[in-house]
C-alpha positions, 0 to 999 in steps of 0.5 A, a space after each residue: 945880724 940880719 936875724 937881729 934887726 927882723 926880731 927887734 923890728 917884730 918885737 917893736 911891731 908888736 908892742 905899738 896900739 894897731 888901729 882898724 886899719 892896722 897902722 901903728 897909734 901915734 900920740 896926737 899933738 895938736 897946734 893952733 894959729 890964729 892971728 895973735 896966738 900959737 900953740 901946740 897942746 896935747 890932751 888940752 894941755 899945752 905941750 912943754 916936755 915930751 918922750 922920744 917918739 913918733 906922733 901925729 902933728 894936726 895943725 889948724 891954722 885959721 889965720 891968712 896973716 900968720 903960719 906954723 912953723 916947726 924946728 928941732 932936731 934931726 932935721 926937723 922943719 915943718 910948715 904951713 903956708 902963710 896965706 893958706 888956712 885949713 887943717 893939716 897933719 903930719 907923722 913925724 918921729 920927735 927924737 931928744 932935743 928942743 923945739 921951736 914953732 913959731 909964725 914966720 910972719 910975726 916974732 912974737 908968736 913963738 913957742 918951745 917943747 924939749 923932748 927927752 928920755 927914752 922912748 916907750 918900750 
């Protein structure tokens, strides 16, 4: 059994984009908050379905007023501060099921992401 996990995990290693550094590639979602919009856009594309997998989440959040907030599957509940504005970013596994990010200061910034399929190989 033991041997089984070491070789899938190699195998796995193997197959993920290292960079310079030797960490593994992550797909890169970027989110926006200002003080009237929120979004989450991949390659300049605003996000609707993804593949199961890990990415890299960068928020730029330029508003005191508002905040990003995501929920979704496996526990997922991801957040900035309200009054703080800045860039942060996080390495999060998305596995199936839906998305939420929102403000939790104002209802009507508000969006979703489904994810689904199976991860790349």
């Amino acid at each position: 059994m033991l041997r089984s996990l070491v070789a899938v995990a190699a195998a796995v290693a193997v197959s993920l984009p290292l960079t310079a550094s030797g960490n593994p590639v992550r797909p890169r979602l970027d989110a926006k908050v200002t003080a009237r919009s929120i979004s989450v856009m991949m390659n300049g594309r605003r996000v609707r379905v993804l593949q199961p997998n890990s990415y890299r989440i960068v928020v730029k959040d330029s508003s005191r007023a508002q905040n990003f907030h995501l929920v979704g599957t496996n526990g997922i509940d991801l957040k900035t501060r309200v009054a703080a504005t800045g860039t942060r970013a996080w390495s999060v596994y998305l596995g199936p099921g839906t998305y939420v990010y929102s403000s939790d200061k104002n209802a009507k910034l508000r969006g979703t992401f489904k994810v689904r399929g199976v991860p790349p190989a």
